[in-house]
C-alpha positions as CSV (number, residue, x, y, z in Angstrom):
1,X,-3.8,41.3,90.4
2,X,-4.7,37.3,91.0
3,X,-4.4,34.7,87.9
4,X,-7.2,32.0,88.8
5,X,-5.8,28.5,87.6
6,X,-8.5,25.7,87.3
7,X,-7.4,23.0,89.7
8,X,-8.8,19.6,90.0
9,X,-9.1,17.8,93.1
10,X,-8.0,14.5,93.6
11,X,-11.6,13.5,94.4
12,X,-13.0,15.0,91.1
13,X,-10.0,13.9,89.4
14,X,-11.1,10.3,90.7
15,X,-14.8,10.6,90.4
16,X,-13.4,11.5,86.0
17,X,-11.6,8.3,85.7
18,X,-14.5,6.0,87.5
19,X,-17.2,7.6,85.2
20,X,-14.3,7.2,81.9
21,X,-14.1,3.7,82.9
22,X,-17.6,2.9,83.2
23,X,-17.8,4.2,80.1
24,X,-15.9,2.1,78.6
25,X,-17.5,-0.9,80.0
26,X,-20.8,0.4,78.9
27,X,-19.5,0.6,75.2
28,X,-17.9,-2.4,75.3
29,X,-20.9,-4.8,76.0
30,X,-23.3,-2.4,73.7
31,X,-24.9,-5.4,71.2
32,X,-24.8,-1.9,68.4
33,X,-21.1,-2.3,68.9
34,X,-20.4,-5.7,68.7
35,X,-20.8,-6.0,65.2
36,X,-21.3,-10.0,63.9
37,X,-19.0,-10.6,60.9
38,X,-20.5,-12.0,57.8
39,X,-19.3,-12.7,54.5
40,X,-21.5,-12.6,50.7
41,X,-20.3,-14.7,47.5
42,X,-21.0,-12.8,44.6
43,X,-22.0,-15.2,41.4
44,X,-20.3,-12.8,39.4
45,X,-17.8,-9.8,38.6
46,X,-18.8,-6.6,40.7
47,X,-21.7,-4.7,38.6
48,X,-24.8,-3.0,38.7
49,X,-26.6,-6.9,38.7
50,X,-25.7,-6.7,42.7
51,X,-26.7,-2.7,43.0
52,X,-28.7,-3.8,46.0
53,X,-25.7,-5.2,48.0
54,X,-23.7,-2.5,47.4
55,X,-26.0,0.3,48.5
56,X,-26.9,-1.8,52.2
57,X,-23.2,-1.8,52.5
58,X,-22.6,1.8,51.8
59,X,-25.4,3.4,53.3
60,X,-25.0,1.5,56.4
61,X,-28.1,-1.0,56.6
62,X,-26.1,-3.7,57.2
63,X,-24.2,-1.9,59.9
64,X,-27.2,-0.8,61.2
65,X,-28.2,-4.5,61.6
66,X,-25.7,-5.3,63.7
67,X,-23.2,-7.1,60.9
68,X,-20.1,-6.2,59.9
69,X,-20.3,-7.4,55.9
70,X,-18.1,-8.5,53.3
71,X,-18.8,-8.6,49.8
72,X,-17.1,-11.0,47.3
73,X,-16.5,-10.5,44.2
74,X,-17.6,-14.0,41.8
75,X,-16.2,-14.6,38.4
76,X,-16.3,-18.0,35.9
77,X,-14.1,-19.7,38.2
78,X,-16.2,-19.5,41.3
79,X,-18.7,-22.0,43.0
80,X,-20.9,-20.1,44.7
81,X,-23.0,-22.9,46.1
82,X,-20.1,-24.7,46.7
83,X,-18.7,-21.5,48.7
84,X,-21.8,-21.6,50.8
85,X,-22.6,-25.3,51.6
86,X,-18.9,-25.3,52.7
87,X,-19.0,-22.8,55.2
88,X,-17.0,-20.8,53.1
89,X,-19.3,-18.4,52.6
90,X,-22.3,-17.0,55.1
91,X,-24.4,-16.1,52.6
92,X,-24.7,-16.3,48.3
93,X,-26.1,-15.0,45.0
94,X,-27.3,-18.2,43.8
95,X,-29.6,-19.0,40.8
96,X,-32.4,-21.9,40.3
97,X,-29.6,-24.4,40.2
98,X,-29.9,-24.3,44.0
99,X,-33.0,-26.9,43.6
100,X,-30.5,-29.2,41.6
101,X,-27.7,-28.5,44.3
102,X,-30.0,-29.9,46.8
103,X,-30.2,-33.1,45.2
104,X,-26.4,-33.4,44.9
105,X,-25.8,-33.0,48.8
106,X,-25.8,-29.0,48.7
107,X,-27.9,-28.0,51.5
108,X,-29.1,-24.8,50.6
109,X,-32.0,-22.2,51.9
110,X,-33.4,-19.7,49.6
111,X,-34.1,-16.9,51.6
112,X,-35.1,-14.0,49.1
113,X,-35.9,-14.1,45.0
114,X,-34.2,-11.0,43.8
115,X,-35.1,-11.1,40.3
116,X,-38.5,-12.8,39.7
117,X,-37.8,-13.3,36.1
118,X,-33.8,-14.7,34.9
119,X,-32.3,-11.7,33.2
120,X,-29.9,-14.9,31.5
121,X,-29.7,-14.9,27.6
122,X,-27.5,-16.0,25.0
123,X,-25.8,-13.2,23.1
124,X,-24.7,-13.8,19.7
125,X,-22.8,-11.0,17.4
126,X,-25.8,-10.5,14.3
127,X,-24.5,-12.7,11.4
128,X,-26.5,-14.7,8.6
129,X,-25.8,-18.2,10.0
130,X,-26.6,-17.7,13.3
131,X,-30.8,-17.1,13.5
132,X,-32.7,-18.6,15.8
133,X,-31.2,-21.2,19.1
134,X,-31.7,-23.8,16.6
135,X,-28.7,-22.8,14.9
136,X,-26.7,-23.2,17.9
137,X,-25.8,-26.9,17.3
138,X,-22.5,-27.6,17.0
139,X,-21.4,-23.8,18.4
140,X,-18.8,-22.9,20.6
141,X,-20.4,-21.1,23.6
142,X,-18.5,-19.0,26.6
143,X,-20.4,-20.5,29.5
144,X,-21.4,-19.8,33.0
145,X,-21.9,-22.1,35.8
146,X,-25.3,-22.4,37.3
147,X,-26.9,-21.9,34.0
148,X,-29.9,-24.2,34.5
149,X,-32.4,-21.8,32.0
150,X,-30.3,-21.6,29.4
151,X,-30.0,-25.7,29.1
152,X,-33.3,-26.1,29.6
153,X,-34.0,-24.0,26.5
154,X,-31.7,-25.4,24.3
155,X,-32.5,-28.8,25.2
156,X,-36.4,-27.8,24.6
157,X,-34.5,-26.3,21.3
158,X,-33.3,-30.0,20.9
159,X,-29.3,-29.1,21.5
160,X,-27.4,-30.7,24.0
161,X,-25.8,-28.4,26.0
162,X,-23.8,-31.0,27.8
163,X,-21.7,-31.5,24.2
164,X,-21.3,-28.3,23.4
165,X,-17.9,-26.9,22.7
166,X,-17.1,-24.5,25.9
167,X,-15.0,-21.3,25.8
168,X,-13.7,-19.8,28.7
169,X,-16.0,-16.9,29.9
170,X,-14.1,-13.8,30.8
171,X,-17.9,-11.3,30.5
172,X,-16.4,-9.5,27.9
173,X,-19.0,-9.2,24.7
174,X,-16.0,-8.0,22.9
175,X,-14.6,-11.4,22.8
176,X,-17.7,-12.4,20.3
177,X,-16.3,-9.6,17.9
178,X,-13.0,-11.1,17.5
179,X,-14.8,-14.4,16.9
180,X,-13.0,-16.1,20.6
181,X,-16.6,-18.2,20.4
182,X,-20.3,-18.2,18.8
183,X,-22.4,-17.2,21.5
184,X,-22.4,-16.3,25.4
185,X,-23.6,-16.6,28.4
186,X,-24.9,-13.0,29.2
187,X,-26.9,-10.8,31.0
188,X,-30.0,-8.6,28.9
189,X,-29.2,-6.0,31.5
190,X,-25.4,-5.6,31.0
191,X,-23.4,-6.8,27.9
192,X,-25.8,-5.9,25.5
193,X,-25.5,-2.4,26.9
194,X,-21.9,-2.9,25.9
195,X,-22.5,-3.4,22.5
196,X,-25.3,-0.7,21.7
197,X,-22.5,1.8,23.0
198,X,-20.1,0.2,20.2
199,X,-22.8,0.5,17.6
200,X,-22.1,-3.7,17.4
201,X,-25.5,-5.2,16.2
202,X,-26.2,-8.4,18.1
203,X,-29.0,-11.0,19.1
204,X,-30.2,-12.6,21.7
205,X,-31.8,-15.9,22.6
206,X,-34.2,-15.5,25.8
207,X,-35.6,-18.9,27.7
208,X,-38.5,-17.3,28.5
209,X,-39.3,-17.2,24.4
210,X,-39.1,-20.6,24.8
211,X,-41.4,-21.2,27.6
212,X,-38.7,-21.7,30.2
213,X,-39.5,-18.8,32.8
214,X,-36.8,-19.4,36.0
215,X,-36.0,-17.1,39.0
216,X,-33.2,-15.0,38.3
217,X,-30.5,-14.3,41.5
218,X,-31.3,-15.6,44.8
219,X,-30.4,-14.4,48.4
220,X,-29.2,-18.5,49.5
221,X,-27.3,-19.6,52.9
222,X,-26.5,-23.1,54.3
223,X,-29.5,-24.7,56.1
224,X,-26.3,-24.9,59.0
225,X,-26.0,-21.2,58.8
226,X,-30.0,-20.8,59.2
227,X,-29.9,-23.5,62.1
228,X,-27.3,-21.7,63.7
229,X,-27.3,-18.3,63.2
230,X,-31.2,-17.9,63.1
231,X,-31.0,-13.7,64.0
232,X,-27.7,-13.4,61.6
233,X,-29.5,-14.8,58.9
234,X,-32.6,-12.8,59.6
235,X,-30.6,-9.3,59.9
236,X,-29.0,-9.9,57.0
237,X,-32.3,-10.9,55.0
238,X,-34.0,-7.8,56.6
239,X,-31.3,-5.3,56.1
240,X,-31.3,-6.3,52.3
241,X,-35.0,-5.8,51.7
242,X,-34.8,-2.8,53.5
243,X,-32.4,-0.7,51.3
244,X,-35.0,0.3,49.0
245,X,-37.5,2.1,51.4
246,X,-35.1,3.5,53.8
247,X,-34.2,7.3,53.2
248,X,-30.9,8.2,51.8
249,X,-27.5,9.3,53.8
């Protein structure tokens, strides 16, 4: 009784290792492949305020873009326009400020509004001597850079926010319960959240009650990174927008 072995010939064994090759080759100079790093500054601590981000990240949108993304985290200590107009950064979560930056040497493009309305307030803890913004004269506030809305309103409120006492920001509402400052810097979507859970009663001081109605985040990047790196810039714009109608993975 015969055993039949496969045997390759050299020829076919040949005419494998070509076709492997070209393969290779063919992989190699796919554009879908070559992935173009690019980097986002966060304004802030990773939350739910940069949902959109994260989900074009995870899902794959920017991948499917062509970009290889990376997503840093911001935090009181970090200049994000500063990050961008530097080259630092390829792309930013900026705020309104980007208008004043502008002026200052900051060449900056705003490339998407995320939030058509500023979700900025100031938080207070609820206490008797602290009412209206009015009452914010002579207060110690944790502060935020880029917080353009908020000075506007208290200067409408006829407080200078230039002279206020500052406390460091570390976005921790508990830091109003054990009396670290008078009033922060928050957002109405997240730290207030934190202190309904705690059953902490609390108040907040909106600029759009005082006629001051501001964009919230904005997409920004360097009018040298649009210049240069028109299609990055684009794909990355695109693959942001996109997150919300494309169907889950």
């Amino acid at each position: 009784m015969h055993r039949f072995l496969p045997q390759t010939s050299p020829k076919f064994a040949l005419l494998n290792g070509l076709v492997f090759v070209a393969s290779l080759m063919l992989a190699a100079s796919h554009p879908a492949l070559a992935l173009d790093a690019a980097s986002l500054q966060l304004k802030w601590k990773h939350q739910f305020q940069f949902a959109g981000y994260y989900q074009a990240l995870e899902q794959g949108f920017y991948r499917d873009a062509g970009l290889d993304v990376t997503i840093r985290e911001g935090g009181p200590d970090i200049d994000v326009s500063g990050a961008v107009a530097g080259g630092r950064a390829d792309f930013g979560v900026c705020s309104a400020s980007v208008l004043r930056d502008w002026g200052a040497g900051r060449r900056l493009v705003v490339l998407a509004a995320i939030f058509q309305r500023s979700a900025a307030v100031i938080l207070v803890a609820r206490r008797a001597d602290i009412s209206s913004v009015a009452d914010l004269r002579g207060r110690a506030l944790m502060d935020t850079p880029g917080s353009d809305d908020i000075a506007a309103m208290l200067r409408r409120e006829g407080i200078d926010y230039q002279s206020m006492l500052r406390v460091p920001h570390e976005g921790d509402p508990r830091d109003l319960l054990a009396g670290r400052a008078d009033a922060m810097i928050a957002y109405s979507t997240n730290e207030p959240f934190v202190l309904e859970q705690m059953g902490a009663p609390y108040r907040t001081f909106a600029p759009s009650a005082s006629g001051i109605d501001f964009y919230g985040d904005t997409l920004c990047s360097s009018e040298a990174e649009v210049k240069a790196h028109p299609d990055r810039v684009a794909s990355f714009r695109t693959a942001r927008r996109s997150r919300s109608a494309a169907p889950r993975r």
